[in-house]
C-alpha positions as CSV (number, residue, x, y, z in Angstrom):
1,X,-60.0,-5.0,-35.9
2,X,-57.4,-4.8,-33.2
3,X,-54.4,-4.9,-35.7
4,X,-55.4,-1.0,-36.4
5,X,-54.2,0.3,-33.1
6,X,-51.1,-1.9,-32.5
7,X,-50.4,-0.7,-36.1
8,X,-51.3,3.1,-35.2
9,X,-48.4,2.8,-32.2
10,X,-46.3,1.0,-33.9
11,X,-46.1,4.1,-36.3
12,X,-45.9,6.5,-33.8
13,X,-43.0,4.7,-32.3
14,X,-41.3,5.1,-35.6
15,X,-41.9,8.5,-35.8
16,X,-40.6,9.1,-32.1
17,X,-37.2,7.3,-33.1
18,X,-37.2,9.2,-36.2
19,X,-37.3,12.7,-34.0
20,X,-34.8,10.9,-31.9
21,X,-32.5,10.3,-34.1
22,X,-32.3,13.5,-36.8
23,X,-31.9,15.3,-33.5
24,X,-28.6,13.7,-32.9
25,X,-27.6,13.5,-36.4
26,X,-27.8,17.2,-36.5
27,X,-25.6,17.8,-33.5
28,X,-22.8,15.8,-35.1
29,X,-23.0,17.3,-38.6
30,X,-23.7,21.2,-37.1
31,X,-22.0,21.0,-33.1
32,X,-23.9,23.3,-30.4
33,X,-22.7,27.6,-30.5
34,X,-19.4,27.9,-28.9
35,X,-18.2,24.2,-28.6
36,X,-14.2,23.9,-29.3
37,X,-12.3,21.6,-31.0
38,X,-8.5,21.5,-31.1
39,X,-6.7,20.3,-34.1
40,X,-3.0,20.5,-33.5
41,X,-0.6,21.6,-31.0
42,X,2.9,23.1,-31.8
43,X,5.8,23.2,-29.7
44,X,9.5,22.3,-30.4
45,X,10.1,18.9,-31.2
46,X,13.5,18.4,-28.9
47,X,12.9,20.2,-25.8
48,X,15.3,20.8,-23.3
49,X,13.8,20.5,-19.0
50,X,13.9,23.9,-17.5
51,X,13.1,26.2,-20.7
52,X,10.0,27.9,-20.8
53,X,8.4,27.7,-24.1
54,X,5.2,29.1,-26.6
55,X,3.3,26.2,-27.3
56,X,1.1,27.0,-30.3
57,X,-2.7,25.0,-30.5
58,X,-4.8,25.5,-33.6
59,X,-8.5,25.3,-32.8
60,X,-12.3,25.1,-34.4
61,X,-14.8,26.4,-32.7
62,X,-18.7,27.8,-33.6
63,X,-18.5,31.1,-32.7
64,X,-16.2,32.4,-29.8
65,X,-15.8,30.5,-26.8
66,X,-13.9,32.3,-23.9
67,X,-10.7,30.4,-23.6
68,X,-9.4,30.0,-20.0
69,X,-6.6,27.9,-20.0
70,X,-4.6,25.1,-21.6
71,X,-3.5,21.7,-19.8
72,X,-0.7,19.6,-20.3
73,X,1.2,16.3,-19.5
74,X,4.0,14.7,-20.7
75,X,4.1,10.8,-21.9
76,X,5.8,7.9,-23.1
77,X,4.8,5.6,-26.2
78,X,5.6,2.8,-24.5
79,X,4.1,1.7,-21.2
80,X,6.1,-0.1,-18.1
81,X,4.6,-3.4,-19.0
82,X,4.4,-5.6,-22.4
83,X,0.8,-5.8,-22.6
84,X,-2.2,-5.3,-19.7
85,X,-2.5,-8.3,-17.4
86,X,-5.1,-11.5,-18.5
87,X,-7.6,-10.2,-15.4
88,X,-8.2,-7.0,-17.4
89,X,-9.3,-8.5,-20.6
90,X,-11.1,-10.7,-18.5
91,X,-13.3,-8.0,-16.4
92,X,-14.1,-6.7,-19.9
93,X,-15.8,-9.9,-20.8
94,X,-17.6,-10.3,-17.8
95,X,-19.2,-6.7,-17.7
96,X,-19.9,-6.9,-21.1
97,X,-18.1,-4.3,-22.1
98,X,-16.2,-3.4,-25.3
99,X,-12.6,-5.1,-26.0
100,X,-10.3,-2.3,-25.2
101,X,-12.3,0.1,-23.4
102,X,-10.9,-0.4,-19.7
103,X,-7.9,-1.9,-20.3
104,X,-7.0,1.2,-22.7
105,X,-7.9,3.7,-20.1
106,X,-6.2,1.7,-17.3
107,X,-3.1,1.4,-19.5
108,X,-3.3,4.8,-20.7
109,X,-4.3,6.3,-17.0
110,X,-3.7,4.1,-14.4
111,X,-1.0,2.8,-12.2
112,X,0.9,1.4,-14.6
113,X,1.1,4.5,-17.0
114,X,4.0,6.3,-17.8
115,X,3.1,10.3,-17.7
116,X,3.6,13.6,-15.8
117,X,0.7,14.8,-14.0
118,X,-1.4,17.0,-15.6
119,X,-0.6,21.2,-15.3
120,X,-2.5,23.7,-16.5
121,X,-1.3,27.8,-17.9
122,X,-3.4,30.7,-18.7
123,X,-3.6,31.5,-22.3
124,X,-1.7,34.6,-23.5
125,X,-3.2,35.2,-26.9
126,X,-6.3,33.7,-28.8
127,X,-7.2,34.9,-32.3
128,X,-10.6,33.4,-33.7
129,X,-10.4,32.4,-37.2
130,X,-10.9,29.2,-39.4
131,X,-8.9,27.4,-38.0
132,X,-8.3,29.9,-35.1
133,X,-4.8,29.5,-32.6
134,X,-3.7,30.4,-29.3
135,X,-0.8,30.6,-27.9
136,X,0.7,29.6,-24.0
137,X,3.8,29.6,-21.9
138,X,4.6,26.7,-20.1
139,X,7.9,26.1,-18.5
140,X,9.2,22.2,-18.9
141,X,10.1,20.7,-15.4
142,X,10.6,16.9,-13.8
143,X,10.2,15.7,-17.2
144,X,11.6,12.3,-18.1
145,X,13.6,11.5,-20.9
146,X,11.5,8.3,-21.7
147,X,8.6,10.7,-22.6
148,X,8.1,11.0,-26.1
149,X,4.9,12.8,-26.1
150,X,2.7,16.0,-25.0
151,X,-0.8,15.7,-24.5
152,X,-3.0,19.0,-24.3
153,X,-6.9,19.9,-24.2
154,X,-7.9,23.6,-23.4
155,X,-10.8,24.4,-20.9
156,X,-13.4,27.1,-22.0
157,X,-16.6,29.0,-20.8
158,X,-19.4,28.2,-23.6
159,X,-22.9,29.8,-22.6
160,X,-22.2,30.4,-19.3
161,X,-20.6,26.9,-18.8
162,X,-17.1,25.3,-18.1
163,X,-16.4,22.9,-20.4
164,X,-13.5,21.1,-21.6
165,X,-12.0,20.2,-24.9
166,X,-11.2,17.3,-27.3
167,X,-7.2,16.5,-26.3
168,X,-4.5,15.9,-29.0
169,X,-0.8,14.7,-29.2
170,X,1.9,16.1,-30.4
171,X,5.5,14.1,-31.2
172,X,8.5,15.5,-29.0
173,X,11.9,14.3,-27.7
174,X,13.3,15.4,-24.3
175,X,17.2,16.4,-23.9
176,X,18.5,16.6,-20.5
177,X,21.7,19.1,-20.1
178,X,25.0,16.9,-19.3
């Protein structure tokens, strides 16, 4: 007789992770009113330091999200090191963690990375569309010649909230005047 109710919440435990789980499912397949996406960025491929330049982005978004500003920085392929030190690897098996997970971001962000910092410019145009773009004017300064890369992600105000963007890549090659 006592099987009954562990059966009863046993059920309702699999309907609770059931609720749980089409809730999440829905967000990924239909993303939240005004969310942003960015899905290339298009600037010159050889760019010279001290030009100013319109940098392109093509974006997605679910209705219109009030676009503030895009961010930059500048990086290199290659970090300053051959591969992250044997401690790293090591702190990731201790914690638990996933192989990769902090020793990518401390390669890709810390000390030992090679990038510009980040700087941010207001947007000069935005047309909403599918895809939609907008364009900005950034002026290329103390730019290494070992970067090989821009980075960018765009902040926005969606329903009454900053938020931030996915950030994408684009290839480049830096040419410093003689």
């Amino acid at each position: 007789m006592r099987v009954r109710p562990s059966l009863a919440l046993a059920l309702i435990a699999g309907i609770a992770l059931l609720l749980v789980s089409s809730c999440t499912l829905m967000q990924i397949l239909y993303p939240p009113t005004g969310e942003l996406r960015l899905l290339r960025v298009q600037m010159p491929q050889i760019t010279e330091e001290d030009l100013p330049y319109d940098i392109g982005v093509t974006f997605e978004s679910d209705g219109q999200p009030t676009i503030k500003r895009a961010c930059f920085r500048w990086l290199s392929e290659r970090s300053s090191f051959s591969s992250p030190p044997l401690y790293c690897y090591a702190t990731e098996a201790q914690d638990n963690q996933p192989i990769g997970s902090v020793c990518a971001r401390w390669t890709a962000e810390g000390p030992y990375a090679q990038s510009s910092p980040v700087f941010c410019s207001n947007v000069e145009s935005v047309e909403y569309g599918s895809p939609g773009r907008f364009v900005v004017k950034i002026q290329t300064r103390n730019v290494a010649k070992s970067y090989s890369k821009v980075e960018c992600y765009a902040e926005y105000v969606s329903n009454g909230e900053l938020k931030q963007s996915n950030k994408i890549r684009a290839q480049i090659m830096i040419e410093r005047p003689e």
